[in-house]
DSSP file (Angstrom, degrees, kcal/mol; ACC not computed):
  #  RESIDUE AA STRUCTURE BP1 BP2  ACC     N-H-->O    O-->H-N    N-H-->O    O-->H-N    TCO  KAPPA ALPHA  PHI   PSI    X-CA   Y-CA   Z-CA
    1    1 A X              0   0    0      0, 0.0     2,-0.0     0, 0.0     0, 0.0   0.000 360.0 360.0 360.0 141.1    3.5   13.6  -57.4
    2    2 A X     >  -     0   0    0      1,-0.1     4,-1.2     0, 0.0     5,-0.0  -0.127 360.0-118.9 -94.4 138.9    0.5   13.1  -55.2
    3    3 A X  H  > S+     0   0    0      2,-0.2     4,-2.0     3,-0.1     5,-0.3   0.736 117.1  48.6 -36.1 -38.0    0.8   12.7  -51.4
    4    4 A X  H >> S+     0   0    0      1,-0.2     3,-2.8     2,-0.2     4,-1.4   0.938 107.2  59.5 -70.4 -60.6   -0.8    9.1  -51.6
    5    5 A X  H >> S+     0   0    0      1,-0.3     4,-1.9     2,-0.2     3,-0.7   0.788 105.9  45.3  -3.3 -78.0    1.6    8.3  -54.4
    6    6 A X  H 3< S+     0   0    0     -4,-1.2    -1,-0.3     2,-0.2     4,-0.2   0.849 110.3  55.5 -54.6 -29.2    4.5    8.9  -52.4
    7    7 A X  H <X S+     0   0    0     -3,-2.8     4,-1.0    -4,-2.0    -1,-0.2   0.687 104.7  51.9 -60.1 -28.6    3.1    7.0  -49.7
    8    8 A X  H <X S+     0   0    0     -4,-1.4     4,-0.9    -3,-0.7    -1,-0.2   0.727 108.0  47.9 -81.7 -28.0    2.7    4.3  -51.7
    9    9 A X  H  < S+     0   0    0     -4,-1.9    -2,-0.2     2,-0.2    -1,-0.2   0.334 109.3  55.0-101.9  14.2    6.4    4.1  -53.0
   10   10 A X  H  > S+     0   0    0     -4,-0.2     4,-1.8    -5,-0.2    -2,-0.2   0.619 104.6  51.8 -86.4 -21.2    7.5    4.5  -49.6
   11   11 A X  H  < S+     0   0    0     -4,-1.0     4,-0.3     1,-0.2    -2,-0.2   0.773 116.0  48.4 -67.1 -19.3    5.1    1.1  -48.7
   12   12 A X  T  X S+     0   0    0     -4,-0.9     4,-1.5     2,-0.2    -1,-0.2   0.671 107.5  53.0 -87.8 -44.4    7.2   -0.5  -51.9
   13   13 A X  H  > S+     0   0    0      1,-0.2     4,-1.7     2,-0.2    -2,-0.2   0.885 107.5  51.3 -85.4 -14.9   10.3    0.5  -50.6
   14   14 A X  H  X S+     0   0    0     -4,-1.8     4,-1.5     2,-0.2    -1,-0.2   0.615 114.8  36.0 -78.4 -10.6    9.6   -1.0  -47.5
   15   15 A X  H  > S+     0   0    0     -4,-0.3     4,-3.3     2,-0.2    -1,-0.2   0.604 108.2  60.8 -87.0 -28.4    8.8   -4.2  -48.4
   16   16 A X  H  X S+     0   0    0     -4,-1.5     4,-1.3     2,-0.2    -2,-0.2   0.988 112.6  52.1 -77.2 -48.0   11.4   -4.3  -51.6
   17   17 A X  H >X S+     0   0    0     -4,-1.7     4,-3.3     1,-0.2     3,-0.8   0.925 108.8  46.6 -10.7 -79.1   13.6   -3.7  -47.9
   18   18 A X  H 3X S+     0   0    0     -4,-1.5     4,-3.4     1,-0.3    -1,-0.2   0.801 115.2  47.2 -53.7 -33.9   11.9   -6.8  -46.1
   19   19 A X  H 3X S+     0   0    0     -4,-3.3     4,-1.9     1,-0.2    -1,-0.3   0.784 106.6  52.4 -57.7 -33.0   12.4   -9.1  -49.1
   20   20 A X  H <X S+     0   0    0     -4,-1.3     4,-1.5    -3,-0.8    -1,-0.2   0.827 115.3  40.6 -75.0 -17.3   15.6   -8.4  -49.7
   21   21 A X  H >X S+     0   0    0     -4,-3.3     4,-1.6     1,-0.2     3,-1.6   0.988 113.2  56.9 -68.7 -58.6   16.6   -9.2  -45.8
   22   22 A X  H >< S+     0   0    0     -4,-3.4     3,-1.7     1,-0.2     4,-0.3   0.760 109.3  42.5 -24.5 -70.1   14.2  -12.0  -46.0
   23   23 A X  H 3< S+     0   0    0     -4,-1.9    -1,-0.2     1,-0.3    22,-0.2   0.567 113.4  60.8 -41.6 -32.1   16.6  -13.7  -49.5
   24   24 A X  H << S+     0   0    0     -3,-1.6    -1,-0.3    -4,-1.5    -2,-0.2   0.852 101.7  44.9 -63.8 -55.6   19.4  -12.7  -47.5
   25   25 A X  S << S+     0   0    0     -3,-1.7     2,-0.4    -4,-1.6    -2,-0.2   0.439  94.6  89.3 -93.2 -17.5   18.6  -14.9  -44.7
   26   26 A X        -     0   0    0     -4,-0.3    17,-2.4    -5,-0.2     2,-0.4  -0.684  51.8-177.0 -72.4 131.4   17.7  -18.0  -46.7
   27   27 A X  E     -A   42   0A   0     -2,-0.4    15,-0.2    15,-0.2     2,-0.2  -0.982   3.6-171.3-133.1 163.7   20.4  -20.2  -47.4
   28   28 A X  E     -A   41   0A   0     13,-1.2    13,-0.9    -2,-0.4     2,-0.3  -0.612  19.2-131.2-114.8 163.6   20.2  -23.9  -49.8
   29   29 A X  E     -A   40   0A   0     -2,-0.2     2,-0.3    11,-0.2    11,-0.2  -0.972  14.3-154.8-128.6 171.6   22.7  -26.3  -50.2
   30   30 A X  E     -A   39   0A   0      9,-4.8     9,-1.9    -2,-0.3     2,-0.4  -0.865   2.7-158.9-130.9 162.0   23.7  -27.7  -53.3
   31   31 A X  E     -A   38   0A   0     41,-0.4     7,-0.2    -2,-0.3    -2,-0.0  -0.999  17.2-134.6-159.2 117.9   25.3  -31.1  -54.1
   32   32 A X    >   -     0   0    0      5,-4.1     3,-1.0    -2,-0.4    36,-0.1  -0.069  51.3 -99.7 -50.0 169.6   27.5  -32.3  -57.3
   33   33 A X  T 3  S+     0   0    0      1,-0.2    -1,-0.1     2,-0.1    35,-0.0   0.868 122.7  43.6 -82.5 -17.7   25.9  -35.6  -58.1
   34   34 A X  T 3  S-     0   0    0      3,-0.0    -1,-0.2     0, 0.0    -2,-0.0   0.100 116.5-118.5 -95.8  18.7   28.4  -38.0  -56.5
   35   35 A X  S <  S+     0   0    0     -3,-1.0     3,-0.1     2,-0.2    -2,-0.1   0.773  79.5 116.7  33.2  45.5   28.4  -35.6  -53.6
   36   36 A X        +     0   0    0      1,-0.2    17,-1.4    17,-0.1     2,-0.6   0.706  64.9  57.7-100.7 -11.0   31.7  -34.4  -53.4
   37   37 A X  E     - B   0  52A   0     15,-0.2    -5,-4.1    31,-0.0     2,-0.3  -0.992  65.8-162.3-124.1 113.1   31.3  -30.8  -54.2
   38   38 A X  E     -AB  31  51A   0     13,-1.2    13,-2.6    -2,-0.6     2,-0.3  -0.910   2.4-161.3 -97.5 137.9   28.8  -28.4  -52.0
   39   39 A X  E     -AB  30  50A   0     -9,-1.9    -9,-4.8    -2,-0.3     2,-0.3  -0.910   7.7-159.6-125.2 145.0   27.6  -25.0  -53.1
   40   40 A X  E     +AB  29  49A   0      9,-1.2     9,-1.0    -2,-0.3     8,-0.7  -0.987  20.0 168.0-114.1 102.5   26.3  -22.7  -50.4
   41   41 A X  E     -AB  28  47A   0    -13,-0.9   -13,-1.2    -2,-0.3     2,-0.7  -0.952  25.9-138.1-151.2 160.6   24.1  -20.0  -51.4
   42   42 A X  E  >  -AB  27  46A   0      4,-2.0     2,-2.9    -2,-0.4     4,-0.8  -0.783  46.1 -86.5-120.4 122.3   21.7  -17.3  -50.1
   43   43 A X  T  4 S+     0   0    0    -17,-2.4   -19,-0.2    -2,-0.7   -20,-0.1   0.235 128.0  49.1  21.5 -44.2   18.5  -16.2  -51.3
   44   44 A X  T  4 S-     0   0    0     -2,-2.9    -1,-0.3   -21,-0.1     2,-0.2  -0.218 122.2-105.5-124.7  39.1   19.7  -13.7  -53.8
   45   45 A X  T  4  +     0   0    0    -22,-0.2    -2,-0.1     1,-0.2    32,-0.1   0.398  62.1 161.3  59.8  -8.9   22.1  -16.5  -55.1
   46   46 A X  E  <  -B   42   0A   0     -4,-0.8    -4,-2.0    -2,-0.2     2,-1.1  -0.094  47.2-120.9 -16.4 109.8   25.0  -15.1  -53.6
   47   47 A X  E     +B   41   0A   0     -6,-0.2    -6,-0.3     1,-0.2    -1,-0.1  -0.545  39.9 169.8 -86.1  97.1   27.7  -17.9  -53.4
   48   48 A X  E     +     0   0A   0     -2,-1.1     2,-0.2    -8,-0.7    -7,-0.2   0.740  62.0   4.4 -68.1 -36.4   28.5  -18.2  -49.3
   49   49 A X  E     -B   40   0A   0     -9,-1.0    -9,-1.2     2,-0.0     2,-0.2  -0.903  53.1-155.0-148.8 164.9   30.7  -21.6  -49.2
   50   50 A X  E     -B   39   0A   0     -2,-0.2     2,-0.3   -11,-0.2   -11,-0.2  -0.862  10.7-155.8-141.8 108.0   32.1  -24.0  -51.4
   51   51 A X  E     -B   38   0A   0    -13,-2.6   -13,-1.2    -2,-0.2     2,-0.5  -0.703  13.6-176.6 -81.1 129.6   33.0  -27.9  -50.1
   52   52 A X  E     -B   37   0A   0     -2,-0.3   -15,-0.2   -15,-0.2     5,-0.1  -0.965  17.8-142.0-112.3 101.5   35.7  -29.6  -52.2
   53   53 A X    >   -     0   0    0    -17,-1.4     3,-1.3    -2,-0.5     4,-0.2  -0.636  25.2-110.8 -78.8 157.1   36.4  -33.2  -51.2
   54   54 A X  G >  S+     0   0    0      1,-0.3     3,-1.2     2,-0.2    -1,-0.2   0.663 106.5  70.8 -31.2 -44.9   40.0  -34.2  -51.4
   55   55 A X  G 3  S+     0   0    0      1,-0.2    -1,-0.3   -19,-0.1     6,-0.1   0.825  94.9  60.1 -76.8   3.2   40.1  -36.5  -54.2
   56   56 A X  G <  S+     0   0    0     -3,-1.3     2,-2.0     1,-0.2    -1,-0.2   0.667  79.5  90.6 -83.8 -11.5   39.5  -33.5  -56.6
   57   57 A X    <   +     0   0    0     -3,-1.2     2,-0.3    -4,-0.2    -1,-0.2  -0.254  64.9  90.3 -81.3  71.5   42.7  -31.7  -55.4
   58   58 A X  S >  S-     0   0    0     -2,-2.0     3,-1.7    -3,-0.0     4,-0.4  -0.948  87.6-109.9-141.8 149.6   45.3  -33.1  -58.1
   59   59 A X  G >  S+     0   0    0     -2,-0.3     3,-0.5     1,-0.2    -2,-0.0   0.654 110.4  66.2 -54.7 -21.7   45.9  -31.5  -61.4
   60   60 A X  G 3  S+     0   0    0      1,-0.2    -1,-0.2     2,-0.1     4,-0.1   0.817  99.7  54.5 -73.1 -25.5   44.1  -34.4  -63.5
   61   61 A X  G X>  +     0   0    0     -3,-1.7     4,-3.4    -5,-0.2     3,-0.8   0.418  64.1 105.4 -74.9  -5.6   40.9  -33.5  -62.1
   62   62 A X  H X> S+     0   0    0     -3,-0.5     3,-2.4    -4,-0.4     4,-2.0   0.851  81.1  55.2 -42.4 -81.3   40.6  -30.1  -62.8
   63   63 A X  H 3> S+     0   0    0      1,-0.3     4,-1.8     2,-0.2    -1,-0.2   0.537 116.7  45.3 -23.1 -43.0   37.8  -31.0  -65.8
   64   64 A X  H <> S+     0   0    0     -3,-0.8     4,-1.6     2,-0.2    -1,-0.3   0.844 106.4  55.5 -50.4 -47.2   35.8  -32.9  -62.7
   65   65 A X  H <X S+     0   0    0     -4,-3.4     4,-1.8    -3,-2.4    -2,-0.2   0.911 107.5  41.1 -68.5 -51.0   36.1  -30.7  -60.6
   66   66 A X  H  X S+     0   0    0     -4,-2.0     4,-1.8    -5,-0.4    -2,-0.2   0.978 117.0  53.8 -72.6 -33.0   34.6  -27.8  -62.5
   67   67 A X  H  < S+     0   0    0     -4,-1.8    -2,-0.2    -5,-0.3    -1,-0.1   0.962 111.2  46.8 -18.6 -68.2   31.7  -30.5  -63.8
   68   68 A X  H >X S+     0   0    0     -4,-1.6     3,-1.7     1,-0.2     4,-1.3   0.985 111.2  59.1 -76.1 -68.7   31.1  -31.3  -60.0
   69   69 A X  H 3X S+     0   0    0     -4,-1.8     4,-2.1     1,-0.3     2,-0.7   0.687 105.7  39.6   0.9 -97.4   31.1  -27.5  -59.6
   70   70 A X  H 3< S+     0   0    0     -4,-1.8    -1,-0.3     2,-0.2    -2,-0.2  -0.384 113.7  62.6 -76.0  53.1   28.4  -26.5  -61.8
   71   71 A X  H <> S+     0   0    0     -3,-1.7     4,-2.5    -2,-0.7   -40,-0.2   0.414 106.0  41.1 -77.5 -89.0   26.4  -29.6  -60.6
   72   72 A X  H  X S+     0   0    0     -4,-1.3     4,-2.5     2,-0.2   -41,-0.4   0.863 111.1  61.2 -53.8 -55.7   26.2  -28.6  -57.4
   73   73 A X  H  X S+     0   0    0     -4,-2.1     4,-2.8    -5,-0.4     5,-0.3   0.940 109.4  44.5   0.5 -90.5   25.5  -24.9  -58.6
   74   74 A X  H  > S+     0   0    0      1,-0.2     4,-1.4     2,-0.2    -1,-0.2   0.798 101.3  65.1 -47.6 -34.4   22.6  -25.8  -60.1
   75   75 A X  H >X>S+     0   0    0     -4,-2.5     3,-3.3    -3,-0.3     4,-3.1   0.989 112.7  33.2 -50.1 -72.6   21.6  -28.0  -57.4
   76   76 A X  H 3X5S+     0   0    0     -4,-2.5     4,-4.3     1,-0.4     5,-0.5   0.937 114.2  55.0 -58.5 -53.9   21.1  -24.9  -55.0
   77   77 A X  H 3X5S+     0   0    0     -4,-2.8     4,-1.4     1,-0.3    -1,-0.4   0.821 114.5  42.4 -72.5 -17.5   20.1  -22.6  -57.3
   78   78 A X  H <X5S+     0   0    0     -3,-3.3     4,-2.4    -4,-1.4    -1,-0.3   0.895 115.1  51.6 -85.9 -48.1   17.3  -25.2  -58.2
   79   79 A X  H  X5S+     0   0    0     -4,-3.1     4,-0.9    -5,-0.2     5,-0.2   0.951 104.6  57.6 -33.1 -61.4   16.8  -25.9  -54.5
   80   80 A X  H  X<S+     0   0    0     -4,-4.3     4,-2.4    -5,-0.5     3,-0.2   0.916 103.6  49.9 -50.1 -50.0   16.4  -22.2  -53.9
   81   81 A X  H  X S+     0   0    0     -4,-1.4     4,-1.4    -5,-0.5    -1,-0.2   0.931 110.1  52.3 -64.0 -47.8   13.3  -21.8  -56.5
   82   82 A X  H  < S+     0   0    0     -4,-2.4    -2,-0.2     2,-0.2    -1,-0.2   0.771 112.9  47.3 -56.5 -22.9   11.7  -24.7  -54.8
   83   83 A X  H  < S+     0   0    0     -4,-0.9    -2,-0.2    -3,-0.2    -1,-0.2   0.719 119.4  34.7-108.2 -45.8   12.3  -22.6  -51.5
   84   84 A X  H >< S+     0   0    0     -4,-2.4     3,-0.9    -5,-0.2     4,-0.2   0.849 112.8  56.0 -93.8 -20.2   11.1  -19.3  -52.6
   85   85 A X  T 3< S+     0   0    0     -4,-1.4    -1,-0.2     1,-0.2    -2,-0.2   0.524 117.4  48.1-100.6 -14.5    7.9  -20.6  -55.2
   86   86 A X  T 3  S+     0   0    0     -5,-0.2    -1,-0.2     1,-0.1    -2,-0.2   0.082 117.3  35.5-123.8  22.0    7.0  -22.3  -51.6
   87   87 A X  S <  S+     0   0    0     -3,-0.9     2,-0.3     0, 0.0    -2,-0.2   0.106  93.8 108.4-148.3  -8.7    7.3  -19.5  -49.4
   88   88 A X        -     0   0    0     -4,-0.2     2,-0.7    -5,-0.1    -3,-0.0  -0.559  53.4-147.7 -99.2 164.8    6.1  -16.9  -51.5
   89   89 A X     >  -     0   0    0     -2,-0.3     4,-3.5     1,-0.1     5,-0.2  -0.886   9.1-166.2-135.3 114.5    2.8  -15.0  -51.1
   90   90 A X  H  > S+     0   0    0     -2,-0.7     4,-0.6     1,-0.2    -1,-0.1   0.525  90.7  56.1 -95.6   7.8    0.6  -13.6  -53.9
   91   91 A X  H  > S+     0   0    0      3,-0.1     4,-1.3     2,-0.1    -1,-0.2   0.960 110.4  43.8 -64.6 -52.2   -1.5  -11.5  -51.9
   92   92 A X  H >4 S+     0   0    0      2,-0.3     3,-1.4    -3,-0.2     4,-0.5   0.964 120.2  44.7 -98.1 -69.7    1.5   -9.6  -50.3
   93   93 A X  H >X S+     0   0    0     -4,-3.5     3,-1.7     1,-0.2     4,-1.5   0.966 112.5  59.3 -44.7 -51.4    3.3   -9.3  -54.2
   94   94 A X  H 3X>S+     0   0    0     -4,-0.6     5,-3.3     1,-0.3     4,-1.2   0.853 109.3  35.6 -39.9 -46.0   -0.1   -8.4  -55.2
   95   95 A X  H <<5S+     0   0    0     -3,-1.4    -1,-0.3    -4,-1.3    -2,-0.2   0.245 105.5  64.3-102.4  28.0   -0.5   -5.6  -53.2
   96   96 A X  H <45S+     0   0    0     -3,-1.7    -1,-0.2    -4,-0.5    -2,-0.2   0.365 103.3  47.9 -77.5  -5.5    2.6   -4.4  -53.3
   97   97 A X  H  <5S-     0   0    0     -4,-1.5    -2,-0.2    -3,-0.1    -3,-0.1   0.674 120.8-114.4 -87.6 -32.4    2.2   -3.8  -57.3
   98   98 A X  T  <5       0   0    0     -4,-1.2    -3,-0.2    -5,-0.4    -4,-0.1   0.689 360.0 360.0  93.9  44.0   -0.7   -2.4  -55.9
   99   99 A X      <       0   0    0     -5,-3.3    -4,-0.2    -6,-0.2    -5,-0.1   0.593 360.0 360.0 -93.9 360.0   -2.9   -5.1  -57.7
């Protein structure tokens, strides 16, 4: 392997580094649709918190409560793509493929 080569996958690894801190540090929230359940989640989708309101804690609700769940899931994770497609930079991806 080449001196430049290497030089070049150490500029890759430092950047695959910065992104990942970057993803890390973003966080969404996410909202069931009657907003009783919040999903918390970080860049690399990581789930960080989960809000439960009270009227879901009885046994009849389970089946709402996991609805309201993957509601709110989806919410963030959908948030989150709006977040990163609006923050991200295709000169910087570009050269880091080396495009």
């Amino acid at each position: 392997m080449a001196l430049g080569q290497l030089g070049d996958m150490y500029k890759l690894q430092k950047e695959a580094r910065k992104m990942q801190k970057e993803l890390k540090s973003k966080k969404v929230t996410g909202l069931s649709k009657n907003e009783d359940v919040e999903v918390v989640i970080d860049g690399t989708q990581e789930v960080l918190e989960i809000g439960i309101s009270d009227a879901y804690m009885t046994i009849d609700k389970k089946n709402d409560l996991t609805k309201a769940l993957k509601q709110a899931l989806k919410d963030a994770q959908k948030k989150l793509q709006k977040e990163m497609t609006k923050s991200m930079d295709i000169d910087s991806i570009r050269n880091m493929i080396g495009g």
